[in-house]
MARFIFI-417698 format. One line per field, with one value per residue (C-alpha): residue number from 1; x, y, z. Coordinates in nm, 4 decimals. Layout:
BEGIN
i: (NUM;...)
xx: (X;...)
yy: (Y;...)
zz: (Z;...)
//
This chain:
BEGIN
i: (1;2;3;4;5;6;7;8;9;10;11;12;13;14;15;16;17;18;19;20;21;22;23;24;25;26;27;28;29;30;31;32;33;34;35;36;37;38;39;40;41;42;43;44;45;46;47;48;49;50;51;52;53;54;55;56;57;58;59;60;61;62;63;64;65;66;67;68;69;70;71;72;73;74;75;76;77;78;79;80;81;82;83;84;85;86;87;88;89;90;91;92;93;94;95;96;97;98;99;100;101;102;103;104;105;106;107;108;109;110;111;112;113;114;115;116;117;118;119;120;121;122;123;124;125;126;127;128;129;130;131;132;133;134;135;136;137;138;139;140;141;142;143;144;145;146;147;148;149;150;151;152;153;154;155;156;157;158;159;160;161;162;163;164;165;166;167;168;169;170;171;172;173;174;175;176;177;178;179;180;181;182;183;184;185;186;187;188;189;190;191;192;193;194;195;196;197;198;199;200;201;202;203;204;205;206;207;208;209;210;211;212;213;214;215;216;217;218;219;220;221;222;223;224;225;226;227;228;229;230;231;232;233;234;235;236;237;238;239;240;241;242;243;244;245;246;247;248;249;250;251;252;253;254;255;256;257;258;259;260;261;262;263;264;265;266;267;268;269;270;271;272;273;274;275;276;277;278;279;280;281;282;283;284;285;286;287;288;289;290;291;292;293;294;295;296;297;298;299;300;301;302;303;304;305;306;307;308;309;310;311;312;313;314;315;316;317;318;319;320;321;322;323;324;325;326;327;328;329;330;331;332;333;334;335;336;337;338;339;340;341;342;343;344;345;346;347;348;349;350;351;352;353;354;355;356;357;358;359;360;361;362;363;364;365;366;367)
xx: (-2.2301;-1.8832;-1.9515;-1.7367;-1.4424;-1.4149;-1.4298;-1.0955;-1.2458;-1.4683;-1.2049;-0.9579;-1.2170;-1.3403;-0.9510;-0.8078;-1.0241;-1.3081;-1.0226;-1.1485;-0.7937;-0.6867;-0.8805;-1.1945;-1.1661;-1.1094;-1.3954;-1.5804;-1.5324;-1.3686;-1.2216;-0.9578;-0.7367;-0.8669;-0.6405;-0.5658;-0.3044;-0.1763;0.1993;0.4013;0.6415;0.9661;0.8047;0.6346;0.7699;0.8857;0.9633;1.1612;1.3351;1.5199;1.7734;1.6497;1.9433;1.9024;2.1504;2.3231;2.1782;2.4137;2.3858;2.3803;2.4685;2.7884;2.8641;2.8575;3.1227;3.4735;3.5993;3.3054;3.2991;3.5200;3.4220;3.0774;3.0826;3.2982;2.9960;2.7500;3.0640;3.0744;2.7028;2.6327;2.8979;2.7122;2.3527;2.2747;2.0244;2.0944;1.8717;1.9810;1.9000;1.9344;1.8512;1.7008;1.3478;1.0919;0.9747;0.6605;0.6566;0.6790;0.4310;0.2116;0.2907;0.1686;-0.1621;-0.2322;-0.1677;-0.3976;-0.6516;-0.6035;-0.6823;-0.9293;-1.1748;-1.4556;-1.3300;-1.5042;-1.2840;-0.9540;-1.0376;-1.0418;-0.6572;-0.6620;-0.4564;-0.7150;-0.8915;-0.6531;-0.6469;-0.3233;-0.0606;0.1888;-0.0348;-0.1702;-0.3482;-0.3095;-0.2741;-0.0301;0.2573;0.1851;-0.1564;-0.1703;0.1701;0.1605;0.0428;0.0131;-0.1292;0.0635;-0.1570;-0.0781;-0.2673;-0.0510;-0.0673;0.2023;0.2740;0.5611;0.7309;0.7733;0.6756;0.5528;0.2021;0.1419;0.1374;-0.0365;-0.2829;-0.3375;-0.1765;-0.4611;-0.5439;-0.5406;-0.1825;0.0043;0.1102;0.3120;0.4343;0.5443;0.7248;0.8621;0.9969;1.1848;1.3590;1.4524;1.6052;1.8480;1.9342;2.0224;2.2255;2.4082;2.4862;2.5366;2.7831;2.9729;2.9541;3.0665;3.3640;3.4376;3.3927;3.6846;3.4493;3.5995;3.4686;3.0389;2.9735;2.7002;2.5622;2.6200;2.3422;2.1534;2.1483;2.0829;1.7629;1.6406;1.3126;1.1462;0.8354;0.6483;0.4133;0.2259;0.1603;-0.1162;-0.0994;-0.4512;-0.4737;-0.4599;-0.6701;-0.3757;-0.0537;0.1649;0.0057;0.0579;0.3202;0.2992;0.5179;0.7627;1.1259;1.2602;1.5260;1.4307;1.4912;1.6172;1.9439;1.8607;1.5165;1.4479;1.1970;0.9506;0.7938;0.5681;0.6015;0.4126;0.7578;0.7518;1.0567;1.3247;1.6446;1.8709;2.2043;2.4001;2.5716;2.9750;3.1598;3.5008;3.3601;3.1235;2.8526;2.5316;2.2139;2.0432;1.6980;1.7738;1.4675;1.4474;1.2841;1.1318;1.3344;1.1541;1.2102;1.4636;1.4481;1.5100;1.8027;1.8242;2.0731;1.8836;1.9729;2.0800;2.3388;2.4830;2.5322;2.6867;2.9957;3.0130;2.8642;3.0296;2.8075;2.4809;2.0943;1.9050;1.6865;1.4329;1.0171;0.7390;0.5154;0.1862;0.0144;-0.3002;-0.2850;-0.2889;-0.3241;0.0558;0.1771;0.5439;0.6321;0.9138;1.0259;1.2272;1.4628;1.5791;1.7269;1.4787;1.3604;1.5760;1.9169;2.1752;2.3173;2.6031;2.9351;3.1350;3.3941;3.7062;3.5224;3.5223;3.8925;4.0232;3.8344;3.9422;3.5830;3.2209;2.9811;2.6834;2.6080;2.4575;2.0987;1.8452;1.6736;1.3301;1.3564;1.5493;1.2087;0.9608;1.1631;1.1273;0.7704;0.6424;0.7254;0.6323;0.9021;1.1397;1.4421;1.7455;1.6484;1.5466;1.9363;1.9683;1.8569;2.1429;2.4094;2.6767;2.7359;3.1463;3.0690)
yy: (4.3108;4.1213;3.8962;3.9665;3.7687;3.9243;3.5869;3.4021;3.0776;3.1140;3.2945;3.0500;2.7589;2.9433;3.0473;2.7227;2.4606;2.4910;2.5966;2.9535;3.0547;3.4658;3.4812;3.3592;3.6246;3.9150;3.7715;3.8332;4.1827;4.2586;4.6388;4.5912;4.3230;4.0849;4.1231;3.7078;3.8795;4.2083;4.1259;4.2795;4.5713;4.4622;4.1842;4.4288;4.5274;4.9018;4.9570;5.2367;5.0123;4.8326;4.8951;4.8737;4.7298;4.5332;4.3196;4.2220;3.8970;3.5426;3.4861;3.1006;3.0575;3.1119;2.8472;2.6856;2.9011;2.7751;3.1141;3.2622;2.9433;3.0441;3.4231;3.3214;3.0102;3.2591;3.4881;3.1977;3.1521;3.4750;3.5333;3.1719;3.2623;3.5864;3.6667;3.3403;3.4920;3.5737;3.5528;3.4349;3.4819;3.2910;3.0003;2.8220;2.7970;2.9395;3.2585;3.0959;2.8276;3.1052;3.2959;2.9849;2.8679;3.2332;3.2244;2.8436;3.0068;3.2286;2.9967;2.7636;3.0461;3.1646;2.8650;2.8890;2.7489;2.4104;2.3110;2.3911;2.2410;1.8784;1.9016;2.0037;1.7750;1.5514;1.4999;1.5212;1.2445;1.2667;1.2711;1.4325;1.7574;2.0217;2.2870;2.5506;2.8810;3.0876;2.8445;2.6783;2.7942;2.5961;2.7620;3.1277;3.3985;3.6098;3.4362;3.4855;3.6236;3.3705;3.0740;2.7836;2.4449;2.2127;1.9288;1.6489;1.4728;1.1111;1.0371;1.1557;0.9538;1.0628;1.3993;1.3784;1.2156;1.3650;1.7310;1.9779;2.0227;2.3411;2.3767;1.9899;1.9662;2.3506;2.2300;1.9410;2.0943;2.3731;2.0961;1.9373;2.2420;2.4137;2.1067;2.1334;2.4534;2.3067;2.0755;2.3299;2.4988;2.2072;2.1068;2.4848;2.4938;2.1461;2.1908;2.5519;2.3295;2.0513;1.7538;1.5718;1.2240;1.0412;1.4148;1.3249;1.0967;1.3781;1.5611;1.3064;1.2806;1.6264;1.6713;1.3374;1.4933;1.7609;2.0272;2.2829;2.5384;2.7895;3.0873;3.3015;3.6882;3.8344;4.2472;4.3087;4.6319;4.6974;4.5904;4.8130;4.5819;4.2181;3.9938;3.7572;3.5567;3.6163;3.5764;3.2496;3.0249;2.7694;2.4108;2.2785;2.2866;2.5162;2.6981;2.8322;3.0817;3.2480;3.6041;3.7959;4.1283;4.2996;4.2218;4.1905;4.0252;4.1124;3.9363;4.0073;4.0376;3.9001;4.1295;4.1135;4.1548;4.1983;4.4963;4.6180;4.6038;4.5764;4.3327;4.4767;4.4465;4.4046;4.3925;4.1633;4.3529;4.1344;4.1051;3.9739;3.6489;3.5949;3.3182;3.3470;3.1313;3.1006;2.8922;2.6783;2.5137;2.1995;2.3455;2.5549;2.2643;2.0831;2.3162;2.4291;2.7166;2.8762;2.9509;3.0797;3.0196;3.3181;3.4956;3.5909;3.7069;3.8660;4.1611;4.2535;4.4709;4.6596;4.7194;4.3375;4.0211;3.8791;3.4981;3.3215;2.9681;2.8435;2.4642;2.3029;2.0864;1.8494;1.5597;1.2573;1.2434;0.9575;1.0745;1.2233;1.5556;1.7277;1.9117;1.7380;1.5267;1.7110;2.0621;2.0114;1.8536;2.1827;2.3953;2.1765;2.2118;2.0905;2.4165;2.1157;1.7593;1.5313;1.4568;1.2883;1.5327;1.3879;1.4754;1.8435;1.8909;1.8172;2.0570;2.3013;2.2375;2.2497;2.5701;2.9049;3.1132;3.3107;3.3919;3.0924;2.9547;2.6419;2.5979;2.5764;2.1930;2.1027;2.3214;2.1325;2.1580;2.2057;2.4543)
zz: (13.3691;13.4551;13.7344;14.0729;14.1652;14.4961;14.6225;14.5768;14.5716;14.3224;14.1040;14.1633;14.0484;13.6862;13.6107;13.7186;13.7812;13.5333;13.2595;13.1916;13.2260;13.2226;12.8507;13.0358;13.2783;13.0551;12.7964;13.0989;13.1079;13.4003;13.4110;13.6597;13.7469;14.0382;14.3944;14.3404;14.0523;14.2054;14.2578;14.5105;14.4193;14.4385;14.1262;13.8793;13.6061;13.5174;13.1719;13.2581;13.5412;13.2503;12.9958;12.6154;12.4598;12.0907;12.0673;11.8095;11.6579;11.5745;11.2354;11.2963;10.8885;10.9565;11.1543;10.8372;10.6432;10.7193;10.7334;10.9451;11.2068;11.4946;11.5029;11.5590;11.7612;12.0269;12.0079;12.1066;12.3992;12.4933;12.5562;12.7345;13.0134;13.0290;12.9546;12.8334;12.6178;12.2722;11.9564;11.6642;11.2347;10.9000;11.1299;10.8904;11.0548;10.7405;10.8343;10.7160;10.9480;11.2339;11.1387;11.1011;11.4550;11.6201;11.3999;11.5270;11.9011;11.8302;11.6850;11.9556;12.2890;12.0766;12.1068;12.3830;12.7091;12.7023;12.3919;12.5699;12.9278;12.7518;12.8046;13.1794;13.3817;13.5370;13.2173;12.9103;12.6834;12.7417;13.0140;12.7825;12.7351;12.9728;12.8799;13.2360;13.3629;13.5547;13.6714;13.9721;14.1262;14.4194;14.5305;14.4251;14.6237;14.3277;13.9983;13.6716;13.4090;13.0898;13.0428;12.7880;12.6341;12.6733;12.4151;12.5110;12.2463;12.2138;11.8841;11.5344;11.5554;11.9401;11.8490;11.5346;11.7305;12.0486;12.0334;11.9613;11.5619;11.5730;11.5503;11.6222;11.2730;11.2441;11.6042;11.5165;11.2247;11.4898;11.7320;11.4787;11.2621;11.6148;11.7445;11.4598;11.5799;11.9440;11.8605;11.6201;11.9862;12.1774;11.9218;11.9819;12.3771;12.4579;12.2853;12.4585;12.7494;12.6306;12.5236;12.2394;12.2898;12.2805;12.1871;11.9912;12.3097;12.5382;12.2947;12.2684;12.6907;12.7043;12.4638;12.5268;12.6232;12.4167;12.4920;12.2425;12.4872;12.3338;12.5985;12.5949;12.7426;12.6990;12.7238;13.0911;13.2040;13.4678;13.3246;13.6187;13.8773;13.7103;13.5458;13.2662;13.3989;13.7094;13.7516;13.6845;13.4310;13.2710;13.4292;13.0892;12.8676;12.5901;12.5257;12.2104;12.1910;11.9273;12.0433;11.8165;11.7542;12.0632;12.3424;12.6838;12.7530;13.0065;13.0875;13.4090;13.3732;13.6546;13.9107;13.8150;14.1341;13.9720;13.7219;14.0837;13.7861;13.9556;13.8421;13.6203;13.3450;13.0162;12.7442;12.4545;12.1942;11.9143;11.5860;11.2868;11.1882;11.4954;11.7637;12.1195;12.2708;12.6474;12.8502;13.1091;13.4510;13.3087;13.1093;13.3869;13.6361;13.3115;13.3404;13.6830;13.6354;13.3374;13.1322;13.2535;13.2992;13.1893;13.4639;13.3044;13.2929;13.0480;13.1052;13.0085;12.8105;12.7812;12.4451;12.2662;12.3408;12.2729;12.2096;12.2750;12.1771;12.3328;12.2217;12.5779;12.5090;12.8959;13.0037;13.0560;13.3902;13.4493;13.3488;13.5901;13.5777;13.7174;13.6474;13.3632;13.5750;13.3925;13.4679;13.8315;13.8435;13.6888;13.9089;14.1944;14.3117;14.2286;14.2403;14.1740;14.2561;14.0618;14.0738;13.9276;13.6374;13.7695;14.1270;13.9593;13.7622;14.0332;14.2901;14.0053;13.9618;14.2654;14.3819;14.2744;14.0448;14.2825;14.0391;14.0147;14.3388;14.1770;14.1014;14.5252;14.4743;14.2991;14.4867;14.6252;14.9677;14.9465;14.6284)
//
């Protein structure tokens, strides 16, 4: 019989405090989803809500043929100063090395609790890795059903010797191929935006700090009712994501006053061998707020447990962000101020999600 979680306090401590997580609750074998994750509404997810749309994937190979270059580095343009969510192909990530990196997921959320809850906050061997659940639990009124593991980089023999073993060598390798593939875009969009000098120290600034998760979505008995995880853009400059082939994914496109185009859903179906890109916070304050941070969120499913890998590339928490000076003299206005990417990150993580509102921190005043 699955014990009852009727009480939130003791559901709160086995998910979050005794590192149980959402997998520890359904190995339980619970047959309906505990209130402590019923979302409200206006935040579940309706697959028939959103629009399907597969878009057309960047093949990023051809950044590297002369006569392919510009055609497709106006594509990567185009869809940061709208979506800011694209995925791209023939990215030169091994399709084996992807595949290897969802199996060590698996692997990983598949070991009994006790193994996993050695990399909870308060006891990790480690301050650079986390293992957690939902986002935020202390702040949400509504718990997010994923549970994760979060690995910061600093260097090769850190990882290699305190990142789990079931999967720190294929994320090591994951961190380091996908990074090539930022920079590749990096490269493109600052010089859309006009930078032509210390472009490679702009980069640099940019991805100075660099995070693998792995997130786990168990089955949920009542998908309708939950979210995997809620609406939100990521804090960072560029994301890039691997999903497996199960989906989830929505994006929001931005309501276009000009076209009277309202908001709308968008889902990301999974394409084989593709990675996710998405345009983070960082990256829109960079420009002023052409191009765009992707709102975005996961659902869940009844059907199978599904994994997503997403490799963060920031600032340090010490650098300063804000509009590129000869952004903001051209638009004769600064839509962002600087701040400090540490005090940026610990607005951002310490509140629940609630869309872009994290960007309201850095929102300038005469903007």
């Amino acid at each position: 019989m699955a014990p009852s979680f009727d009480d939130e306090n003791s559901l709160f401590d086995f998910v979050v405090k005794h590192g149980n997580g959402v997998k520890g609750l359904v190995d339980s074998g619970i047959a309906k989803v505990p209130e402590r994750y019923v979302q409200p509404p206006q935040e579940r997810i309706n697959k028939l809500d959103a629009f399907s749309q597969v878009l057309t994937p960047i093949d990023l190979s051809k950044l590297d043929q002369p006569a392919e270059h510009d055609q497709v580095a106006e594509a990567i343009v185009r869809v940061a100063e709208t979506l800011g969510f694209f995925q791209v192909v023939n990215h030169s990530v091994p399709i084996e090395l992807l595949e290897g990196l969802k199996d060590a997921a698996h692997k990983f959320f598949a070991q009994p609790p006790e193994k996993k809850a050695v990399y909870l906050k308060a006891v990790s061997p480690s301050p650079l890795i986390k293992y957690g659940t939902s986002f935020v639990p202390e702040k949400e009124k509504a718990l997010e059903w994923k549970d994760y593991i979060s690995m910061t980089y600093t260097n090769d023999a850190e990882a290699l010797e305190h990142w789990p073993n079931q999967c720190k060598e294929v994320a090591l390798e994951y961190l380091k191929a996908s990074t090539k593939i930022v920079w590749k875009l990096l490269e493109v969009l600052l010089k859309n935006l006009g930078v032509t000098q210390d472009h490679d120290s702009i980069i640099e600034a940019l991805t100075g700090q660099n995070m693998v998760n792995m997130n786990f979505y168990p089955a949920c008995p009542n998908p309708e009712l939950t979210v995997g995880v809620g609406r939100h853009s990521d804090l960072g400059t560029i994301t890039v994501l691997l999903q497996d082939g199960i989906g989830g994914l929505y994006v929001k496109a931005e309501e276009n006053i000009d076209t009277a185009k309202k908001a709308e859903w968008i889902e990301i179906p999974p394409i084989p061998g593709a990675l996710v890109i998405n345009v983070g916070d960082t990256l829109q304050i960079l420009s002023n707020g052409r191009y765009k941070s992707a709102e975005h969120r996961v659902q869940t499913t009844s059907t199978q447990s599904r994994v997503s890998i997403p490799h963060f590339t920031t600032p340090k928490r010490t650098s300063k962000i804000g509009p590129l000076p000869h952004l903001v003299k051209i638009d004769q206005v600064a839509h962002y101020r600087e701040v400090t990417f540490g005090d940026y990150m610990d607005h951002f993580f310490g509140n629940a999600h609630e869309g872009k509102k994290s960007l309201d921190f850095a929102c300038s005043t005469s903007g």
